[in-house]
Each structure stands twice: as C-alpha cells, then as structure tokens.
N, C-alpha and C positions, 0 to 999 in steps of 0.2 A: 671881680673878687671870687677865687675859689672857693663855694660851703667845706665848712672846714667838719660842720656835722652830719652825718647820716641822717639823724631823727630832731626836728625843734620843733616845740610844741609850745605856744605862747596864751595862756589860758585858756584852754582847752575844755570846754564844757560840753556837756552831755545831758538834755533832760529826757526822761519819756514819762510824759504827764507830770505830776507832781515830783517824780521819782528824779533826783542829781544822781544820775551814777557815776560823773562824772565830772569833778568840782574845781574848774580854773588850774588844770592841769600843767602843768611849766617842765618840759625836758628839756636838755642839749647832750646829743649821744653822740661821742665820736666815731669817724669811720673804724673801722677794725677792733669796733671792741665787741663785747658780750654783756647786755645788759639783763638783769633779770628784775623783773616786776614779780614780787611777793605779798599778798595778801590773802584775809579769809575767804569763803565765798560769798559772792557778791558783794565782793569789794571794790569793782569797777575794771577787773584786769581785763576777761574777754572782749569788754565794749570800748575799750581804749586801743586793744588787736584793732580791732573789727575796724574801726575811724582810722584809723592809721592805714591801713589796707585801700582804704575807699571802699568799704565793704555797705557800711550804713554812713548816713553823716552827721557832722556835729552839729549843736545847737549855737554855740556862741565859741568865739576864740580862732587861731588860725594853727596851722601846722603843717608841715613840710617833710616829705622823705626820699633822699636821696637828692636832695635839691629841687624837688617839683613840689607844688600845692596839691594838697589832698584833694581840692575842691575845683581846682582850675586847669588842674595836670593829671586826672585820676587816673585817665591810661596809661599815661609813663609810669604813675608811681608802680602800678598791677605788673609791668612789665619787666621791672627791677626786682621787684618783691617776692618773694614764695610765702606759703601761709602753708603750714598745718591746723587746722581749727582742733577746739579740745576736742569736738565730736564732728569729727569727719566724715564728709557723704560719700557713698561711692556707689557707683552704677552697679546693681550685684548681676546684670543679666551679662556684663561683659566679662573678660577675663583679665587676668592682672597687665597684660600685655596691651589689650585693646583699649583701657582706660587711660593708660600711660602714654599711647600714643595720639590718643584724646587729647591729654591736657598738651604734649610738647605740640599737637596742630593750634592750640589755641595760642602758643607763643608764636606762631607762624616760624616755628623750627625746620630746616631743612628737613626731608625724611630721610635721610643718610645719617643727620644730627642725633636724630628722634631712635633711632632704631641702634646706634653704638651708646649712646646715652642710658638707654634702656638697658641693654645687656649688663653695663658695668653696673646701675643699679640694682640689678635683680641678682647678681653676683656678690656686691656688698652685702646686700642683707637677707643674705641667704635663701635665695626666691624661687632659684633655678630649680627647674622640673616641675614647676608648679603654673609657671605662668602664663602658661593657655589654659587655665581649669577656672571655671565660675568664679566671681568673687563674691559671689553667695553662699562657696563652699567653705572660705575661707575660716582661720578661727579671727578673733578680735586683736590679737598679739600680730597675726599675720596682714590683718587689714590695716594695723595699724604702720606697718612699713612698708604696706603700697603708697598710703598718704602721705609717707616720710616721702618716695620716693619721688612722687609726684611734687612735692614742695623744690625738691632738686633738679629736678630734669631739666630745667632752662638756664641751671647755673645762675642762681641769681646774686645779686651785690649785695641786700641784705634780705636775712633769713627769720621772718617772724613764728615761733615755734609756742603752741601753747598746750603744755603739760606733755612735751615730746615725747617722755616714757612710758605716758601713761597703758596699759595693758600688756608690757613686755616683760619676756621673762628676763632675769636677773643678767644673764648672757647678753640677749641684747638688748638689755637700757645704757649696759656697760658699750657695748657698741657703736648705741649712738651717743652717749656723752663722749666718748672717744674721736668719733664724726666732727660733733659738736665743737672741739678743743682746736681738731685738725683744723679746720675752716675757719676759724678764729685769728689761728696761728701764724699759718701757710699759705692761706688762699687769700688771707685779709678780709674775710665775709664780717659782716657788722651781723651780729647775731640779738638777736631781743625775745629772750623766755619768759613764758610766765610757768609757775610752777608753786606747788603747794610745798614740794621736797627741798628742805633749807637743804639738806647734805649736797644736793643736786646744785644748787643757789650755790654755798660755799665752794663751790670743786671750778664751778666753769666760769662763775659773773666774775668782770672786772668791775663793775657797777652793780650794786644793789638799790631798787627804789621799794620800798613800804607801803604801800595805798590801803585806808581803809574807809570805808563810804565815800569814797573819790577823791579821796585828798591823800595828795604823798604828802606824807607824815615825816621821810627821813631819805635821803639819799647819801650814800656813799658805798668806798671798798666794803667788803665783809671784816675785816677790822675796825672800819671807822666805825662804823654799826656799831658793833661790838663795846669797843672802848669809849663813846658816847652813853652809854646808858649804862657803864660800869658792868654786864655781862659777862660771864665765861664761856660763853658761845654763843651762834647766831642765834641758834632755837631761843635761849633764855631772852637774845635780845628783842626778836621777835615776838616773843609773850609779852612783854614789858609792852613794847610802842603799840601793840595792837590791842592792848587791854585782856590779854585771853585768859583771864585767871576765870573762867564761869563756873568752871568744873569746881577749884576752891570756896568758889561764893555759895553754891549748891551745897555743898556737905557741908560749909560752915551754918546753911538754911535749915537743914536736917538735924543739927545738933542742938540748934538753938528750939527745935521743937522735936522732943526726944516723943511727944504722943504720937509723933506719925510714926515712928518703927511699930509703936505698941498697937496703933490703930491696922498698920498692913497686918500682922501677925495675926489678929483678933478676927480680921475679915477672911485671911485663909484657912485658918482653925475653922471658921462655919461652913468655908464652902467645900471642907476634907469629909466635915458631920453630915453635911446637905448630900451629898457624892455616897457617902453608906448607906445613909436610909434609900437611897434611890436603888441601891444594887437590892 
C-alpha cells in the first residue's frame, strides 16, 4: 500500500522529567500540503520539530515521516528532510560557501551537485559576493539565509521550517514566503511551519494545528478555525482556543485594586524627594 501521508504521528508523547511537553499527539499530513503548527511559547512546537527530525526521541507513542519510523528508519527520515531550527548553528570560522558544501557532503551529494546547488542558492537569496567572507561577519538577517539554504541544498521531499522569517528584513520574509508557496505548489514539497506570525499561518498553511501545553487543541483550514469558534480572524481565533486574554485579566487585577496606582505614585513621589536632598 502506498503512505498516502508525509507525516503520522499516533500518540505521540514527549516527557523531560516531570515536564509533558508533549501530550498524545495524533497528525495525518498529506503529501504536498503546508502545514503550520501555532502555539504560545512553550507550547511544544520546537520538541515536536525536533522528534519528527529524529533530532531527540520520544517517550511513548509512534510516528512516521515520509513513510520511515522516526525510531527505526532515523536515517532515511534525516535524508528526506531539511530542518531550519528556530536558532540555527553555524560554523562562524567557515565562509558561507564552505558550510554549504559541508552540509550538501553530509547528504553524500555529488560535488558537481553541491557546488550548482550552491550557486543557485546563494543567487536566490541574495548571497553573491559574499560568500567566501566569514560567517562570523555575517549579520543575523543574513545568517539566517545561510540556514535557509542549507535546509534546501539536498532538495528535500519535506521541508520542516521553524519561524522561517525570523530576523529578515521585510523584502526577504516576503521572499521566503514566496519560496515557501512555490515548493508547496510546483515542486509538491510537504512543507510543516511552526511560527508565532498568524498573518504568515493564514497566507501559506493549507492546514492549521493549535498546540498548547502539548495538546492540539484544534486542527483544520484557517477558515475552519475561524468559523469554529465564531471569530473574525485567525488572530481572534487564536486568542480564544489558547486562552491569551492575560493582558485582559491583568488590568481587570489593577482596577479592581485602584491602591496600587495610588501606592506606585506614593513610592515615586519619595524616591524624586529622596533624589533632591541627595543633590
């Protein structure tokens, strides 16, 4: 029987010591779609990356990407897969060129592969002239699409991306969510984001999942979200199933005890008197 999903994940748990960051986690992602995982932080997305990767492993439950076991097949799955982590490492003694052909020898990429590979990457994301210079010199916008490129240089089947835009300027986040759409669209890549940016979530996922303290809370389109919990947008729906109203509960805390404005006040007034006599 052909896997008809890229990603199945059948209670899928995660402890580290007492901590669940990861709570009987249940996916079926189709090949060619774009999935995005949104939650607060520490809501379990990084360590649900990370297991899916065969990066760290699980505690209890099983899971499969690209038709291999995470735990049985970890090298095929690494071999299919490309990973941007949120906070990406990089050799800073190499140059943007010599890291790149780092990671394409670790997919035992041809050097003919590795080296037109490279070009077109460093051409996409605007790299050229640069990429024999330190990646110590780099700025954080720019390291951040070395690691872009580096998640791409093997051409893989699916593309696990977490907080893709993070440190880009406005030009190129637009960029890679354009990347993003393309390979979704065209190339058929199974794409799986995590990201904090609903606008980002609404624009690229065909699939939306919710997680918050390790439990997807809600799956579907960014409509279905939406008109599930009666919203006007992702954001609102968003706020709703994750509970984020704190910022509300807090000024409704301060209203209901009006002595603490009158107590800050009182305390700054002494320390403006205490601050004169000192002068």
């Amino acid at each position: 029987m052909v896997e008809t999903h890229a990603i199945l994940t059948h209670d899928l748990t995660k402890d580290f010591g007492k901590i669940r960051a990861v709570n009987n986690l249940n996916l079926k992602i189709p090949y060619g779609k774009t999935y995005g995982l949104l939650g607060p932080n520490g809501a379990g997305k990084t360590t649900t990356v990370r297991i899916l990767n065969a990066i760290i492993s699980k505690s209890s439950g099983k899971a499969s990407v690209g038709g291999y076991d995470i735990i049985t097949e970890s090298k095929k799955v690494k071999m299919i897969c490309g990973f941007l982590p949120e906070s990406p490492g990089l050799y800073s003694k190499l140059t943007a060129r010599e890291f790149l052909e780092f990671i394409g020898e670790l997919y035992y990429l041809p050097k003919d592969v590795i080296s037109a590979r490279i070009n077109e990457l460093l051409e996409l994301f605007d790299l050229e002239g640069r990429e024999n210079d330190l990646l110590e010199g780099y700025s954080r916008g720019m390291k951040q699409k070395v690691c872009l490129c580096a998640a791409l240089i093997q051409d893989p089947e699916i593309l696990f991306l977490d907080e893709p835009t993070s440190n880009l300027d406005p030009a190129a986040a637009r960029m890679v969510k354009n990347l993003i759409s393309e390979l979704a669209k065209k190339a058929d890549k199974t794409v799986f984001i995590c990201t904090h940016l609903l606008d980002t979530a609404e624009e690229l996922c065909d699939i939306i999942g919710i997680i918050v303290e390790g439990e997807l809370k809600i799956e579907g389109t960014p409509n279905e979200i939406i008109e599930s919990v009666s919203a006007k947008d992702l954001e609102e729906a968003y706020l709703k199933i994750t509970g984020a109203d704190h910022i509300d509960d807090l000024l409704a805390w301060r209203d209901e005890n009006p002595n603490n404005h009158e107590d800050n006040k009182k305390s700054r007034r002494k320390k403006k008197k205490k601050n004169k006599k000192l002068r």
